[in-house]
Residue, then its C-alpha position, 0 to 999 in steps of 0.5 A: x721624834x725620840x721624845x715622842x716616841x719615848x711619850x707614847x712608851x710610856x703612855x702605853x706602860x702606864x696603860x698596861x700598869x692600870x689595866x693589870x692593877x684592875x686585873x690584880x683589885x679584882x682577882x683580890x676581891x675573889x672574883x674571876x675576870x670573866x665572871x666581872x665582865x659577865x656581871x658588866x654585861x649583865x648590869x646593861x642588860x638589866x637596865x633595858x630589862x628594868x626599862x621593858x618591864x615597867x612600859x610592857x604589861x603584856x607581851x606577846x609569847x615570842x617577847x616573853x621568851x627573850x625576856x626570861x632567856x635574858x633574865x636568866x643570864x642576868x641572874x646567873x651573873x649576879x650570882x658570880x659576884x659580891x653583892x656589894x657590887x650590885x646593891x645599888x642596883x638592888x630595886x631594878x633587879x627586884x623588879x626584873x625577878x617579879x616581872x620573871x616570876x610573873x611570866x613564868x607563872x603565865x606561862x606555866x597556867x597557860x601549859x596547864x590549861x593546854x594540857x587539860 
């Protein structure tokens, strides 16, 4: 029972030691700790946005919305960290700022004609 326990102690120091080295590799890196899970988060987000903007061409307003309020977060997120941790990632975020712009640029011809 005691070398069980003795086990699972060192078990979880050994969790404990991996989990504040990673901590201690990324605050080296000059990143803060929330800012990289943001980008973890961000890095998922992206790919469903890759994967939506190559299958829709044209959205419906309420879709375009959630997509540039998605984007933005994206982008703010990668703005927080290296691009070196993200250059493999390089084509789908291109891709996700064109599909952006392009909404953007709908949705700023469709405000103007309204106006006139």
């Amino acid at each position: 029972m005691t070398v069980i326990l003795a086990v699972i102690y060192i078990l979880i120091f050994i969790i404990f030691a991996l989990a504040g080295y990673a901590i201690l590799q990324i605050k080296l890196f000059g990143i803060k700790v929330k800012d990289f899970w943001s980008f973890i988060e961000a890095n998922q987000m992206l790919d469903k946005l890759y994967k939506f903007a190559k299958q829709y061409e044209n959205m419906s307003p309420q879709e375009q919305i959630i997509y540039l309020s998605e984007a933005d977060k994206i982008f703010r997120a990668f703005e927080n960290v290296p691009s070196e941790l993200w250059e493999e990632e390089y084509d789908k975020y291109r891709e996700v700022l064109k599909k952006y712009k392009d909404i953007r640029l709908i949705r700023w011809r469709d405000v103007s004609k309204q106006k006139n």
